[in-house]
N, C-alpha and C positions, 0 to 999 in steps of 0.2 A: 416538450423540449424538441421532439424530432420535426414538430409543427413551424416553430420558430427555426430552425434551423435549415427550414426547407424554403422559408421566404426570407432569409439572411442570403441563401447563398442565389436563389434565383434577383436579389436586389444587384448583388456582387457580380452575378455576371453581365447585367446591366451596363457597371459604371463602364468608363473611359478606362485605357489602354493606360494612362497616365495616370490614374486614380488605383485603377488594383495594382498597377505596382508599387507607386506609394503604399497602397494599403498593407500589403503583402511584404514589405521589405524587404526586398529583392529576391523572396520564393520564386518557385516555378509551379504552376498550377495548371495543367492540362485542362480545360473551359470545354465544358459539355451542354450539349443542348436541353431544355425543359424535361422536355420527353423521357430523356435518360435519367437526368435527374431524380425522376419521381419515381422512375423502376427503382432506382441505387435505392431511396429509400424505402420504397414498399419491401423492399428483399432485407434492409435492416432492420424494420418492424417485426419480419416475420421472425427474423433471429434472434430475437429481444436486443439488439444490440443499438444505444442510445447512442448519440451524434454531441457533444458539447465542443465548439467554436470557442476562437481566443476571443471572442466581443461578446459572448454568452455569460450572463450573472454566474452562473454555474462554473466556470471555470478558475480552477485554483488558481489563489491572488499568489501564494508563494511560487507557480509556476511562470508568472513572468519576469520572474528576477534573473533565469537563466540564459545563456547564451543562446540563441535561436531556439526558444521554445513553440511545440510544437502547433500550429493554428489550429490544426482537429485533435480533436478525441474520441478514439470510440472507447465504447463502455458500454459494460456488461455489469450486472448489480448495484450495487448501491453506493450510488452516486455520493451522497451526504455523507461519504468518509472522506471525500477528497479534498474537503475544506476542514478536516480536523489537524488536531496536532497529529506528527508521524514524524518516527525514528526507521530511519533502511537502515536494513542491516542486509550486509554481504558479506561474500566470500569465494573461497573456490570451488569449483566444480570438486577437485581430487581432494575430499577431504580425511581427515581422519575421524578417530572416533574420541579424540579428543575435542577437536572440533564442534563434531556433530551435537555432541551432550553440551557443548556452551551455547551452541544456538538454540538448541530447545529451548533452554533451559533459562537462559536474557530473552530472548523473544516471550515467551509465557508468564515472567515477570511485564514485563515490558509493559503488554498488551492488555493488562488491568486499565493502564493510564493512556496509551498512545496507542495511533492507528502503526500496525508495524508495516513497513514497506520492502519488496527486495522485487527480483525481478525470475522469479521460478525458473532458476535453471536448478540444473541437477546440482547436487552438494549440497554447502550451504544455503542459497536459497531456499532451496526447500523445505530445510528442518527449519527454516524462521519461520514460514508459512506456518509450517504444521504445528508450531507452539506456540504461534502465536493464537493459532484455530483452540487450544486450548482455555485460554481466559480473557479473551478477546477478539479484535479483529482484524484483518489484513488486508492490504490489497496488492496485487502482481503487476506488475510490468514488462509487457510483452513485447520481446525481440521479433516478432512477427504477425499475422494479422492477428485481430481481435479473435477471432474460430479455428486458431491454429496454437494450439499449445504446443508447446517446446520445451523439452524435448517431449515425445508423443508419450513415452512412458511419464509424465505426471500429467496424463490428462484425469486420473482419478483426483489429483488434488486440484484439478482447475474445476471440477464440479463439486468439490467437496468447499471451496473456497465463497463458490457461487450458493451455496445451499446454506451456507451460516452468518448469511447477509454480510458477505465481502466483497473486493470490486477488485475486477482485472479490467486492466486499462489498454491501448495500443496507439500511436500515432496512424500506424498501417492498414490500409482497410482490408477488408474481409478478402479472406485467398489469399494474401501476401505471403511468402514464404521465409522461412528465416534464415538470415544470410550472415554469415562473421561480423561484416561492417555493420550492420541494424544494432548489436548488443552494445559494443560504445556509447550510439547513438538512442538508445534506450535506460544507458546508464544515467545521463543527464538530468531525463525526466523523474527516475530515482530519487537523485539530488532535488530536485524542483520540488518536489512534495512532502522532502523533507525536514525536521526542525534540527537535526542531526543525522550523522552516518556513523556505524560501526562496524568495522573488518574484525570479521569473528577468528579467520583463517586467511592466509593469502601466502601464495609462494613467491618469488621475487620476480617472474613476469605475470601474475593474475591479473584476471580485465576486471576483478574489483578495485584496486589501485588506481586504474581510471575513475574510478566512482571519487573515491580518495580525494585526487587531487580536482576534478570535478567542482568538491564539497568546498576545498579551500579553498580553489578559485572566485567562490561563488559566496565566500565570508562563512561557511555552515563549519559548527564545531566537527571534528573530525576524531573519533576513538575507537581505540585498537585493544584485543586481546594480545598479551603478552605471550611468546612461544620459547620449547623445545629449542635453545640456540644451535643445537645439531640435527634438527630438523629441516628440510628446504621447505617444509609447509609451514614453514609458522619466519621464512626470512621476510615475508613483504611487510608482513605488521610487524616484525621487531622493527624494522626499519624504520618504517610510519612511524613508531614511539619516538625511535632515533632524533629524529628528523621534527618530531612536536608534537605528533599526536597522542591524543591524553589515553593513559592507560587503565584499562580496567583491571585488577587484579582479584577481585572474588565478586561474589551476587551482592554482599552486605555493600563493597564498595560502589555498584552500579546502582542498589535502589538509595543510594546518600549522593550520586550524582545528578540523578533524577527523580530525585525527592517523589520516588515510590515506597508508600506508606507501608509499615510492616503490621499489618490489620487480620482483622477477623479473617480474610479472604483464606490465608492460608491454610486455616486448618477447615474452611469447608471442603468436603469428598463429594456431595452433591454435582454431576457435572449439569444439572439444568439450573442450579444454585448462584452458580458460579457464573453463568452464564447472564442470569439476572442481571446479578451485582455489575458485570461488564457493560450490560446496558444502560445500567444507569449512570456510570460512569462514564460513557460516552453520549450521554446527553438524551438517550433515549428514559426519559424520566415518567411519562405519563402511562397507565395501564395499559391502552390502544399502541402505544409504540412500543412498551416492552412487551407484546405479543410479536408484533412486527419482527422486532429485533430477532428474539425468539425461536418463532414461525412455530409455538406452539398454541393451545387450546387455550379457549380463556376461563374454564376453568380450570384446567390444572397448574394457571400463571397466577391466577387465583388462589390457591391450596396451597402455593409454594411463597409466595407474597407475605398471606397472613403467617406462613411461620417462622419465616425472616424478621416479621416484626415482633411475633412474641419470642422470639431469640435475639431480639435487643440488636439485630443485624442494619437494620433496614428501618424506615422511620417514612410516614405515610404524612400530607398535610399539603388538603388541597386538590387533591387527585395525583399531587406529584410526590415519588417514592425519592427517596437520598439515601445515600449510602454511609451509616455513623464511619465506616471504619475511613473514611477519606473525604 
């Protein structure tokens, strides 16, 4: 990928003056020499951090439907979420603990069936992350470079994110620092990736609200937690309801929204069990790729495989595992 993307951009800086601006519609791109070029990427190599271009197969098809979507991407883990289904979920930084136990708590549902997206700021962001690291998988969206987590205190869940084959993303390249104006402009890419948005929490200036209208701009279903009417943390989603956004009002009515199955899954306690079953629902179905998924031993995915199937869980045929409960 970084191969291809290093004779994309040396072709690119080739063309005519009148060509990359077509190409580019109407960006601005600072044009570096060969020389430099091949440092930039030797130094992204070493960070494991991968390059995916708007003209790259790899680049999500739901990403160009957005209002100036972004021409680069860098990225960090695993790529192959970025082309799955994915629900963002937002909210505020100031949240409560009403809040915080509804993010858990829908992101961890969620995340059986869909990649969950948000953009790891403090608050809500972050407990989506974290629930959805639960029974599934996530990827972050970063208001600053790719090697710069934000705020610095969830750098523990930007590596915990990358260690359970999840993907943090960033338009901004490495070093960039995070600035007020970037989080707007990262809310976008949010929306871009995703099949829907829900505001778990939001006060009535929250820059999830941006994500919000974002989503309906951009035709994507738009739902909201119901709030506290004498709460200012719960005014931006009453409003959103106000105004059409579809409301969730318990877990039973979120999995009949999104026709998540009420299966076996739930009463496993196994978290390497659970973990399985998530791989194979996201498409990691073969033995070699649920170890991947994993990133456990092949034989203990082995031990744990065979007693999924004699627990009637899990169903084997062909090399490829399914999941009965879904």
């Amino acid at each position: 990928m970084v191969q291809n993307s290093i004779i994309w951009m040396k072709e690119f800086l080739k063309e005519s003056n009148e060509k990359i601006i077509k190409n580019i519609k109407n960006k601005k791109i600072p044009l570096i020499d060969e020389n430099q070029l091949n440092k930039f990427y030797d130094s992204l190599e070493k960070k494991e951090i991968k390059i995916i271009t708007y003209f790259d197969p790899e680049y999500p098809e739901t990403l160009k439907r957005i209002f100036n979507p972004p021409l680069v991407l860098y990225v960090k883990g695993n790529t192959d979420l970025l082309n799955k289904k994915g629900i963002g979920i937002v909210g505020s930084r100031k949240y409560t603990s009403y809040g915080k136990n509804i993010a858990l708590s829908f992101s961890e549902i969620l995340a059986k069936q869909y990649i969950i997206i948000s953009g790891m700021a403090y608050g809500i962001d972050s407990f989506a992350h974290k629930g959805a690291l639960k029974s599934g998988n996530t990827i972050a969206v970063l208001g600053s470079g790719i090697d710069k987590p934000y705020p610095v205190s969830n750098t523990t869940l930007y590596n915990d994110i990358l260690k359970n084959n999840g993907c943090i993303i960033s338009e901004y390249a490495p070093g960039t620092p995070a600035q007020p104006f970037r989080f707007p402009e990262r809310n976008r890419i949010i929306v871009g990736l995703s099949n829907s948005i829900i505001v778990i929490e939001a006060a009535k200036k929250s820059g999830s609200l941006i994500t919000a209208r974002l989503a309906i701009e951009s035709g994507i279903d738009v739902y909201a937690v119901p709030g506290d009417i004498n709460r200012k943390s719960s005014e931006g989603t009453n409003n959103l309801i106000f105004n059409g956004a579809i409301p969730i009002i318990s877990e039973t009515h979120l999995k009949e929204l999104f026709n998540i199955n009420n299966n076996k899954i739930i009463n496993i306690e196994d978290p390497l069990d659970k973990k399985i079953i998530a791989a194979i629902i996201n498409g990691y179905e073969s033995f070699e790729k649920i170890i991947y998924y994993t990133n456990e031993s092949p034989s203990i995915i082995l031990q744990r495989l065979t007693i999924l199937i004699m627990e009637d869980i899990i169903l084997e045929d062909n090399g490829i595992y399914y999941y009965k409960g879904g």
